[in-house]
VEXVOMAR-656878 format. One record per atom (N, C-alpha, C): residue number from 1; residue in one letter; atom name; x, y, z. Coordinates in pm, 1 decimal, m for minus. Layout:
! residues N
+-----+------+------+----------+----------+----------+
:  nr : rest : atom :       xx :       yy :       zz :
+-----+------+------+----------+----------+----------+
: NUM :    A :   CA :        X :        Y :        Z :
...
+-----+------+------+----------+----------+----------+
! end
This chain:
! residues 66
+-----+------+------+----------+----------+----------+
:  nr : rest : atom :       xx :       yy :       zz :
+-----+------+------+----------+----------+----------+
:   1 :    X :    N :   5901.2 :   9506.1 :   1431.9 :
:   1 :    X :   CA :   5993.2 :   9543.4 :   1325.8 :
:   1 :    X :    C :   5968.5 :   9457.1 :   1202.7 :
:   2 :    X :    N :   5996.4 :   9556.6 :   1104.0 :
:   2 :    X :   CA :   5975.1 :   9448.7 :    947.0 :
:   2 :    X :    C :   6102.4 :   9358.9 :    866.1 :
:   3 :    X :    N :   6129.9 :   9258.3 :    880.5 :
:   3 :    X :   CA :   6250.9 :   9234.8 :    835.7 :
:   3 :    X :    C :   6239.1 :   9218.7 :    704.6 :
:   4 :    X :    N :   6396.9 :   9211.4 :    597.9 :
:   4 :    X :   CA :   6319.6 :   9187.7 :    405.2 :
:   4 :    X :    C :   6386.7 :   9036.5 :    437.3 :
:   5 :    X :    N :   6304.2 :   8972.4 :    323.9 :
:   5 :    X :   CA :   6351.7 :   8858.9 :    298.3 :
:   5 :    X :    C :   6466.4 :   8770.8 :    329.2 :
:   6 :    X :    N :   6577.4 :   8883.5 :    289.8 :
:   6 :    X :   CA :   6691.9 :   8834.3 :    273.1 :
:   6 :    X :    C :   6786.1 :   8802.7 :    379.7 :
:   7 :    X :    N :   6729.8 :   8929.4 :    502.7 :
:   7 :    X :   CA :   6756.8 :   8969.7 :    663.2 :
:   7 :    X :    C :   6710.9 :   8833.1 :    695.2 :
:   8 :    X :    N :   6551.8 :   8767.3 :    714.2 :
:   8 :    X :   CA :   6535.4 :   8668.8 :    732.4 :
:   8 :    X :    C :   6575.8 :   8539.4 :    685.1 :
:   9 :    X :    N :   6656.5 :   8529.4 :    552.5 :
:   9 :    X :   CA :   6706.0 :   8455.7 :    503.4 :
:   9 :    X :    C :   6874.6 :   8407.6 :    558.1 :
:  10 :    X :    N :   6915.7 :   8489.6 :    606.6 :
:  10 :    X :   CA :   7063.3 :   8546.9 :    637.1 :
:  10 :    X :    C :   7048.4 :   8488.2 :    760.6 :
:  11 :    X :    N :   6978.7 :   8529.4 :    865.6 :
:  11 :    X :   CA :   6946.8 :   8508.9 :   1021.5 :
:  11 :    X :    C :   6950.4 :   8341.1 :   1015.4 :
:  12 :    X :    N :   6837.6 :   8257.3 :    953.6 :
:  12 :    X :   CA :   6831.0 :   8120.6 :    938.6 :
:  12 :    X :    C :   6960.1 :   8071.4 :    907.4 :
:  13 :    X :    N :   6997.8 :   8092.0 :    855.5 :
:  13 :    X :   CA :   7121.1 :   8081.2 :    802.6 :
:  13 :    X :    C :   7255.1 :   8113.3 :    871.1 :
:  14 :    X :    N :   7270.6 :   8206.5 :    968.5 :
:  14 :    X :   CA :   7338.1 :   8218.4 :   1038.7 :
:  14 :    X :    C :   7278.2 :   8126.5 :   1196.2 :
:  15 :    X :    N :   7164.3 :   8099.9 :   1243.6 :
:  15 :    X :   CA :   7133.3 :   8016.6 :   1342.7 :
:  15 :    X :    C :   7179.9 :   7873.5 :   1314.8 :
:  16 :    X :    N :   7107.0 :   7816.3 :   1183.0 :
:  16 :    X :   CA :   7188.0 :   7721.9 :   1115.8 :
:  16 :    X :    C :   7306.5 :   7614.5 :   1159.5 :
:  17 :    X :    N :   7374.3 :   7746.3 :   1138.9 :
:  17 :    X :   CA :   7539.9 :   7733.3 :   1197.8 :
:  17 :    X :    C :   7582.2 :   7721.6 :   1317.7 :
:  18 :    X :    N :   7526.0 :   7792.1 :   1360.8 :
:  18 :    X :   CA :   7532.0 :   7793.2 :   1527.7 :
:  18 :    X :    C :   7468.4 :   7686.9 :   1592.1 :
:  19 :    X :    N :   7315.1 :   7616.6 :   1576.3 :
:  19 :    X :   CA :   7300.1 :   7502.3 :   1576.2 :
:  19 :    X :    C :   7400.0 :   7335.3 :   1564.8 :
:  20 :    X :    N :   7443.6 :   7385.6 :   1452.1 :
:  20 :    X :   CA :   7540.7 :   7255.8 :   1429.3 :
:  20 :    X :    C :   7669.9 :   7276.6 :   1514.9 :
:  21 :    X :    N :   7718.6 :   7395.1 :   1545.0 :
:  21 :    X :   CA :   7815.5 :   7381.7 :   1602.4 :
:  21 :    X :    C :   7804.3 :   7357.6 :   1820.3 :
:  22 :    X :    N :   7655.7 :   7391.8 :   1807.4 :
:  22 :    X :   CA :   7630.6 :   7350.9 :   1922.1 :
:  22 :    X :    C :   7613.5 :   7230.4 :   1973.4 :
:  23 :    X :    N :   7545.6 :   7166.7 :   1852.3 :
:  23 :    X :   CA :   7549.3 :   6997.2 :   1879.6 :
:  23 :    X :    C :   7652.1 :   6917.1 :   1880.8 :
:  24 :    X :    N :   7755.3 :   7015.3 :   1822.7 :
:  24 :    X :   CA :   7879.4 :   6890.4 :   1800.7 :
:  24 :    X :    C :   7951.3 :   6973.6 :   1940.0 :
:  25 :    X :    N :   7901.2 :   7058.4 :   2010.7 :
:  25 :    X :   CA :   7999.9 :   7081.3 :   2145.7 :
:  25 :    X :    C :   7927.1 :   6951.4 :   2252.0 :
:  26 :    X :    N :   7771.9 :   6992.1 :   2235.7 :
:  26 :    X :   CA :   7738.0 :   6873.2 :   2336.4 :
:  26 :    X :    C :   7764.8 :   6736.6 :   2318.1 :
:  27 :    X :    N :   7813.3 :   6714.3 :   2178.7 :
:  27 :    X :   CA :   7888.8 :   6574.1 :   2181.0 :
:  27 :    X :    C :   7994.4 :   6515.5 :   2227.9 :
:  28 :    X :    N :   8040.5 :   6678.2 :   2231.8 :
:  28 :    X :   CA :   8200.6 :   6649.8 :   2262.8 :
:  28 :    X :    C :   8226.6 :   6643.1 :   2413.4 :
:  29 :    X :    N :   8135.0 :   6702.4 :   2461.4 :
:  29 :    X :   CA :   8144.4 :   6706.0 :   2601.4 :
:  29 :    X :    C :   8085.8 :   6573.1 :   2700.4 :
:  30 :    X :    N :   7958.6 :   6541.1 :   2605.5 :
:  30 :    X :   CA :   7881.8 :   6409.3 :   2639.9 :
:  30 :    X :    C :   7995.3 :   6272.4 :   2627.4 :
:  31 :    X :    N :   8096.9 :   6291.9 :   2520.5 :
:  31 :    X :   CA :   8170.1 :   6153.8 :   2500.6 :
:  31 :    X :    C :   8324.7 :   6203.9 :   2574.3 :
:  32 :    X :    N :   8335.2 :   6292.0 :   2660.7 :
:  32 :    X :   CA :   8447.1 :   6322.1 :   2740.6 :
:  32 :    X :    C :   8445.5 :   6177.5 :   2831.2 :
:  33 :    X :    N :   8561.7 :   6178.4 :   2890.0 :
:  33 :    X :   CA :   8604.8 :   6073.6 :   3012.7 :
:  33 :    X :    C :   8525.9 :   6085.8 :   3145.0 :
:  34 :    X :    N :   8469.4 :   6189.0 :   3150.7 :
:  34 :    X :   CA :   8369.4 :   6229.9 :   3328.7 :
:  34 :    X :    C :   8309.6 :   6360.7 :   3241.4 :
:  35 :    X :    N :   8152.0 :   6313.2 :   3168.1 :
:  35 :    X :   CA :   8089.7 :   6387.1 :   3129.5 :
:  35 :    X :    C :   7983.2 :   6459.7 :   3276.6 :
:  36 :    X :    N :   8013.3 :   6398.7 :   3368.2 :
:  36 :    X :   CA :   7930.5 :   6435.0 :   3493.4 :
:  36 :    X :    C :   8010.7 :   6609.7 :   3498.8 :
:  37 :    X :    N :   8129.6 :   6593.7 :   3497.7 :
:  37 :    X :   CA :   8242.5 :   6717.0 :   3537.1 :
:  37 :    X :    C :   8195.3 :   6859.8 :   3420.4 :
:  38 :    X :    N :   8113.8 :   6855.1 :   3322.9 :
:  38 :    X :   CA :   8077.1 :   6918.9 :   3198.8 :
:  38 :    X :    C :   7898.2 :   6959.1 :   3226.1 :
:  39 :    X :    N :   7872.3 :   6920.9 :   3305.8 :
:  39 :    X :   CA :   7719.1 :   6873.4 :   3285.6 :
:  39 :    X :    C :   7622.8 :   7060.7 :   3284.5 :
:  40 :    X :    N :   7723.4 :   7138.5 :   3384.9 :
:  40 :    X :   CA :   7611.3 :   7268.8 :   3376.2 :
:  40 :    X :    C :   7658.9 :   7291.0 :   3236.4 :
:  41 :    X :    N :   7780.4 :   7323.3 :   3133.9 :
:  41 :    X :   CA :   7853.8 :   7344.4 :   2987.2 :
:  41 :    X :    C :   7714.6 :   7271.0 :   2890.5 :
:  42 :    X :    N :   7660.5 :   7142.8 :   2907.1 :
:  42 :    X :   CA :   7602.5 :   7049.6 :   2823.8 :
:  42 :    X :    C :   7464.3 :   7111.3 :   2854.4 :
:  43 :    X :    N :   7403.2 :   7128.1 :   2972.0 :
:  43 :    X :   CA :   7259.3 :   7183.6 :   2980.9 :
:  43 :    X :    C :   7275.2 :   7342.4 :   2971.9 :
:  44 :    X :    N :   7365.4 :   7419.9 :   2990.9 :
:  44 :    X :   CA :   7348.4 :   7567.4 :   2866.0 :
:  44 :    X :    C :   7341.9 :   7565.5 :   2758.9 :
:  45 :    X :    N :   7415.4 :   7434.5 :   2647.6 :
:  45 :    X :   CA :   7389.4 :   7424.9 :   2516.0 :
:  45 :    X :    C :   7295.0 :   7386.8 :   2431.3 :
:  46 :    X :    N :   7200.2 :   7297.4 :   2559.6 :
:  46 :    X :   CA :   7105.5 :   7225.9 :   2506.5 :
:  46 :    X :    C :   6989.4 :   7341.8 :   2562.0 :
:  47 :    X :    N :   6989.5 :   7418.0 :   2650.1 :
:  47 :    X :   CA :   6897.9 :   7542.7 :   2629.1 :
:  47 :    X :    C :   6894.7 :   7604.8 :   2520.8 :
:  48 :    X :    N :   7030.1 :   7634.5 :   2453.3 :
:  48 :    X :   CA :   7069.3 :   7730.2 :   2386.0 :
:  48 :    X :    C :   6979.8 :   7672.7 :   2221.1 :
:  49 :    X :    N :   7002.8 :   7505.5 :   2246.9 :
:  49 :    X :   CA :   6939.9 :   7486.2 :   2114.6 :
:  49 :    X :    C :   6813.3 :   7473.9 :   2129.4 :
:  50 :    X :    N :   6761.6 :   7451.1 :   2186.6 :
:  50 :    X :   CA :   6584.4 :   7485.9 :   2221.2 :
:  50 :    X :    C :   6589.5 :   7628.5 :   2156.7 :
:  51 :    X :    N :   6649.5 :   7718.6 :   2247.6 :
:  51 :    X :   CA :   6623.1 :   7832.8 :   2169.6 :
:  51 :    X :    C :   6614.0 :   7902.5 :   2052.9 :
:  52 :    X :    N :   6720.9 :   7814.6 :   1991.3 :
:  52 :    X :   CA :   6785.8 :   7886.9 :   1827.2 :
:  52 :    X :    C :   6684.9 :   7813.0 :   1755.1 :
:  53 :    X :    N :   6598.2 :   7711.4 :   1832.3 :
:  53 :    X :   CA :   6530.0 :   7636.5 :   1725.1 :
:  53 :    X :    C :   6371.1 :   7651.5 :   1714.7 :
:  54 :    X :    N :   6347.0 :   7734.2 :   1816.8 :
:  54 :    X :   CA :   6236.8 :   7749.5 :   1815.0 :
:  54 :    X :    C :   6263.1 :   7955.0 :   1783.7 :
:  55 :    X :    N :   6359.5 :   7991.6 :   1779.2 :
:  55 :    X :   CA :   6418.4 :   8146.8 :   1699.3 :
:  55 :    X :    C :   6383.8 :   8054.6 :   1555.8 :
:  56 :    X :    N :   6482.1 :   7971.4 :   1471.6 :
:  56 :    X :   CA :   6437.3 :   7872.3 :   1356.7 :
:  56 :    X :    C :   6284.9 :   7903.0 :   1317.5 :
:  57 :    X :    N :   6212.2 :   7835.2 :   1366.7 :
:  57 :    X :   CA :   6066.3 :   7803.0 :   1406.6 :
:  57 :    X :    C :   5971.0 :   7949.1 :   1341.3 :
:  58 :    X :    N :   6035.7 :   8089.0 :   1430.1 :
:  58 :    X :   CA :   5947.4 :   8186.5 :   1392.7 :
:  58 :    X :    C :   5978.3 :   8239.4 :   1246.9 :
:  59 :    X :    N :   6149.2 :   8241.2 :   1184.3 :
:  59 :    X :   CA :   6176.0 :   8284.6 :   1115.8 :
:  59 :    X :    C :   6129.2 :   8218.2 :   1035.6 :
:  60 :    X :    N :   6125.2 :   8102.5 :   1015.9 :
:  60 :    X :   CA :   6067.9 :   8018.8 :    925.1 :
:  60 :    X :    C :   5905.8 :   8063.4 :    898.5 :
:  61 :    X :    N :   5849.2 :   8046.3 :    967.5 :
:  61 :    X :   CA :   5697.6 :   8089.3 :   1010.7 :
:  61 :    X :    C :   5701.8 :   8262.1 :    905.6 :
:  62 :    X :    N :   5781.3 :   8276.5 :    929.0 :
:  62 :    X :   CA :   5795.5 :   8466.6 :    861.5 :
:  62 :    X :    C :   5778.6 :   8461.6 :    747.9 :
:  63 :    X :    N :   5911.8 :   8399.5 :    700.8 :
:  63 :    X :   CA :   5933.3 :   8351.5 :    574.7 :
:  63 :    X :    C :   5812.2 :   8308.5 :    481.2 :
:  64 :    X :    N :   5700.6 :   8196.6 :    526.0 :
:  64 :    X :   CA :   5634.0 :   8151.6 :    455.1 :
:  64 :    X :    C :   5545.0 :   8260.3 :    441.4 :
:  65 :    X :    N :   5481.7 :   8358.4 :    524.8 :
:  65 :    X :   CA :   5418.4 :   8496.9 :    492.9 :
:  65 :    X :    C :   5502.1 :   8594.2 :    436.2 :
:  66 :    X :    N :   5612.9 :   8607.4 :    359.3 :
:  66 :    X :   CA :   5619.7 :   8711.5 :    269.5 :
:  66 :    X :    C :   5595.1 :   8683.3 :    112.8 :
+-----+------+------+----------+----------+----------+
! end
């Protein structure tokens, strides 16, 4: 599929967000009282940001070819 600019511009931008708000969950969960009790919550988020960041990664990659 062909995305325009702006689609790709929008997407980064919406991952972005989602990024930051993912890091500040695994913080929140990491500086809980029994972060052991959180731990599968903390390794879905930290998949999740691998993912959005290497999603990041291609869009970016796009971007510099249009």
């Amino acid at each position: 599929m062909k995305y325009s600019k702006e689609e790709l511009t929008e997407a980064k931008r919406q991952i972005d967000s989602t990024l930051h708000k993912l890091r500040e969950t695994i913080k929140t969960f990491e500086n809980k009282e029994n972060p052991q009790r959180y731990k599968s919550q903390i390794t879905l988020a930290k998949r999740r940001v691998i993912a959005f960041e290497i999603a990041n990664d291609l869009i970016a990659t796009e971007l510099q070819n249009k």
